[in-house]
Each structure stands twice: as C-alpha cells, then as structure tokens.
LUMTIDO-261395 format. One record per residue (C-alpha): chain; residue number from 1; x negated, y, z negated; residue in three letters. Coordinates in nm, 3 decimals. Each point is the difference from the previous one (the first is absolute). Layout:
N
<pt unit="A" pos="NUM" xx="X" yy="Y" zz="Z" code="ala"/>
...
END
This chain:
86
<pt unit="A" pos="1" xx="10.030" yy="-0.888" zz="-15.830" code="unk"/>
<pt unit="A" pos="2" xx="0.035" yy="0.254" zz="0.270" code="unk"/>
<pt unit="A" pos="3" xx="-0.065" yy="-0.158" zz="0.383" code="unk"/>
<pt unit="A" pos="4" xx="-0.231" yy="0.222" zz="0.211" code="unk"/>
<pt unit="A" pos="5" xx="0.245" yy="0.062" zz="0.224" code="unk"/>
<pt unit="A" pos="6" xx="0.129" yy="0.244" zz="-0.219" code="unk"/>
<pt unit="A" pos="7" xx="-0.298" yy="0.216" zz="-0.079" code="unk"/>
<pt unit="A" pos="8" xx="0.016" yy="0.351" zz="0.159" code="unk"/>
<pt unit="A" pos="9" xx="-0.236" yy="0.004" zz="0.355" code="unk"/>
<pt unit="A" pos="10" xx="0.001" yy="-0.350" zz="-0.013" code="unk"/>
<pt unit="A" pos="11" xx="0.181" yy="-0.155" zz="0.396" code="unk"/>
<pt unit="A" pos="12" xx="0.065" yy="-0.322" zz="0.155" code="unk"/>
<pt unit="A" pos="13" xx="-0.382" yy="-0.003" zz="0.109" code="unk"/>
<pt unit="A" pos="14" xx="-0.209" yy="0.057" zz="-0.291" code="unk"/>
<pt unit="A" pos="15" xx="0.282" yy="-0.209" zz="-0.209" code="unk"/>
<pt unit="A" pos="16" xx="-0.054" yy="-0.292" zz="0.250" code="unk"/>
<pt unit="A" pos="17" xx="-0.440" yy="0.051" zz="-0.038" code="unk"/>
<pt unit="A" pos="18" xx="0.016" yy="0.002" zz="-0.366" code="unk"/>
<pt unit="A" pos="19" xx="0.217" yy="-0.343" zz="-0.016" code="unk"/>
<pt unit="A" pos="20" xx="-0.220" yy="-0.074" zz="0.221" code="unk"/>
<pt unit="A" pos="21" xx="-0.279" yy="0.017" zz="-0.268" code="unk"/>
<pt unit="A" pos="22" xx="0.256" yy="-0.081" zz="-0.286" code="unk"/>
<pt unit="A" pos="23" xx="0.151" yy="0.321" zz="-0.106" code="unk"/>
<pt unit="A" pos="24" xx="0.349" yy="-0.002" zz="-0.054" code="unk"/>
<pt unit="A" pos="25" xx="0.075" yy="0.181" zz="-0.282" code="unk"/>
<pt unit="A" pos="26" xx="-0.134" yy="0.337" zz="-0.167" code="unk"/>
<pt unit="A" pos="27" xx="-0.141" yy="-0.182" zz="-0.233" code="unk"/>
<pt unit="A" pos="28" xx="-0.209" yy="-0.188" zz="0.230" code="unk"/>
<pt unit="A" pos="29" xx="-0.127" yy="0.303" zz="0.152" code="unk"/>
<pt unit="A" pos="30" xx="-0.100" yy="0.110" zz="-0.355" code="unk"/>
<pt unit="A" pos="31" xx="-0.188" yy="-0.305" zz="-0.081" code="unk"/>
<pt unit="A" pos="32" xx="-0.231" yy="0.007" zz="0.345" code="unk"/>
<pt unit="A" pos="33" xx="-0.015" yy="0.391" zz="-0.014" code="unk"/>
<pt unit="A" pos="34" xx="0.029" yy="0.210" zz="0.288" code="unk"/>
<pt unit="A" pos="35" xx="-0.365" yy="0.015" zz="0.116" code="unk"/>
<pt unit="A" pos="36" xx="-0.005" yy="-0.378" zz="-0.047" code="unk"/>
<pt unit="A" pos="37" xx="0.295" yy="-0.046" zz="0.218" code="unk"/>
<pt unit="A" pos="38" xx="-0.058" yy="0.226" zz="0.269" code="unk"/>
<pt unit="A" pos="39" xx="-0.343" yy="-0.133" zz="0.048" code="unk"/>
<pt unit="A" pos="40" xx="0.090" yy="-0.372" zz="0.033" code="unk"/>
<pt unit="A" pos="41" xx="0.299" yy="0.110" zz="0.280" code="unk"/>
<pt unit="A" pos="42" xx="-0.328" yy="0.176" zz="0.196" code="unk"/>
<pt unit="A" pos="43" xx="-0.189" yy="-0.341" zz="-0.071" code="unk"/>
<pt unit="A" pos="44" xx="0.206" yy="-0.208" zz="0.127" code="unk"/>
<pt unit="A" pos="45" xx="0.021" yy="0.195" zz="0.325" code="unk"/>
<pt unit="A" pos="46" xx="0.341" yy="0.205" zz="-0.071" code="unk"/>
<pt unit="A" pos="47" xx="-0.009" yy="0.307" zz="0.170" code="unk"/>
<pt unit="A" pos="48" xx="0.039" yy="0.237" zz="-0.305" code="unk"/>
<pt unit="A" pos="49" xx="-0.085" yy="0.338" zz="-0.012" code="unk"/>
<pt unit="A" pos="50" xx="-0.064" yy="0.285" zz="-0.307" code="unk"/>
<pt unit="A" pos="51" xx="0.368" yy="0.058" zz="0.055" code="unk"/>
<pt unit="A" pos="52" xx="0.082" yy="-0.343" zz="-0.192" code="unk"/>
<pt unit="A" pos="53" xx="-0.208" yy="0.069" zz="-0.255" code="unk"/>
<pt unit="A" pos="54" xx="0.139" yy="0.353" zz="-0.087" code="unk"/>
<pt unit="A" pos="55" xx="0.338" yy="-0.163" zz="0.058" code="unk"/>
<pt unit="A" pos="56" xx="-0.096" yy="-0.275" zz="-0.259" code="unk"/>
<pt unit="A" pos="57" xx="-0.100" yy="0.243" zz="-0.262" code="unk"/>
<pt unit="A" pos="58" xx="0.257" yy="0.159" zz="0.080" code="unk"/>
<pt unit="A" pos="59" xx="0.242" yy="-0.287" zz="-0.025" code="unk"/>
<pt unit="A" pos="60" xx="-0.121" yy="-0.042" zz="-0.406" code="unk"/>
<pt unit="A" pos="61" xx="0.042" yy="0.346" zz="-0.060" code="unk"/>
<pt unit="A" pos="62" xx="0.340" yy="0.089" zz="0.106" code="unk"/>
<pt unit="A" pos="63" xx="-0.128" yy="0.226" zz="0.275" code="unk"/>
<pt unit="A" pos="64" xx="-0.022" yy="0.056" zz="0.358" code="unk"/>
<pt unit="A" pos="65" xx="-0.292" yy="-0.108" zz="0.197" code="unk"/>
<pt unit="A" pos="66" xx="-0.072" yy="0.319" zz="0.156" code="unk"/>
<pt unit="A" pos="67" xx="0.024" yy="0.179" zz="-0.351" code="unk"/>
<pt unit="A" pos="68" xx="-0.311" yy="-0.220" zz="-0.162" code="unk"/>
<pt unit="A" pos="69" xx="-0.245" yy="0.331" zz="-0.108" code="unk"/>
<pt unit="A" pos="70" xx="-0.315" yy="0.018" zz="0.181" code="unk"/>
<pt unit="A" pos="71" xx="-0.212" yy="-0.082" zz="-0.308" code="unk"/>
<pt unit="A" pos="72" xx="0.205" yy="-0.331" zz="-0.020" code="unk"/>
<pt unit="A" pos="73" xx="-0.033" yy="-0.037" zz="0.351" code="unk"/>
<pt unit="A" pos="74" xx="-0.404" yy="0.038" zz="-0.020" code="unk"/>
<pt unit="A" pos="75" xx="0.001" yy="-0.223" zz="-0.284" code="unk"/>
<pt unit="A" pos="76" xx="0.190" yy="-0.291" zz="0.128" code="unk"/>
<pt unit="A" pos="77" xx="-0.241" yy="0.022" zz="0.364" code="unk"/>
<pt unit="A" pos="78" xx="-0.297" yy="0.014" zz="-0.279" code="unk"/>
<pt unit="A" pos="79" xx="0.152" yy="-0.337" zz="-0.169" code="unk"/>
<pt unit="A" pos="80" xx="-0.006" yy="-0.185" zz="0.304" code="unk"/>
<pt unit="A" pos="81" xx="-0.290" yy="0.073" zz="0.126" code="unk"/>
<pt unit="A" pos="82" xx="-0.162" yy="-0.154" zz="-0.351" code="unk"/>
<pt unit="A" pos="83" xx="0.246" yy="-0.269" zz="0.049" code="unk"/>
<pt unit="A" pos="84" xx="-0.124" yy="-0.076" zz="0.346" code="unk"/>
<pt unit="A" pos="85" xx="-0.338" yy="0.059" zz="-0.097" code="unk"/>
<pt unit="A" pos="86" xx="-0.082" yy="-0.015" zz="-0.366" code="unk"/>
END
C-alpha cells in the first residue's frame, strides 16, 4: 500500500488533515473519494481550499495540481456542491 505521503501535491499539512480523518494510504483516499474527503476536512472546520481538492485529484492521477483541466476542475466544484447539498 502506498502512504499518502508519497502522492504527488500531497505536504506535511494536508498529509497530517487526512490522518486526521483516517487517510493514510492511497488506497484510503480511493475508498472515501476525493469529493468525500475534501468535504469532511471543510466539515470539520479545516481550513481547505479548491486548491486541495485539485491537488487530491491530482494526487490519484499522477498529475500536478495546477495542471487538473478546467472541465475537471468545474466538475469536481459541481460534485461538492451536490455533496454538500444533495
């Protein structure tokens, strides 16, 4: 199993909020999903931003954070809003 710590866009903060919500490996990430994830960090009062959740997309897909396509982009923002308020 790979550790967060060693996904791409991934630091020493977001590593240390996902523990936090028990993420520690890719895998876990997987299994919550990204929207999933990023909304229970805002939840419980984290102070996330879109940033983390391009950079967790990114970190499953092998890319940079800041290279996520717009459409992605606009879809992920359009998954948590149903997430939050579906």
């Amino acid at each position: 199993m790979s550790s967060i710590n060693d996904l791409l866009n991934l630091g020493p903060k977001s590593t240390s909020w996902l523990a936090a919500i028990n993420i520690h490996t890719r895998q876990d990430l997987e299994a919550m999903g990204i929207v999933p994830a990023y909304c229970l960090l805002k939840a419980q009062g984290y102070p996330v931003s879109l940033n983390l959740l391009y950079a967790l997309y990114g970190a499953l897909h092998d890319m940079p954070w800041n290279h996520v396509p717009p459409e992605v982009k606009a879809s992920l923002q359009a998954e948590v809003e149903a997430f939050r308020f579906g």
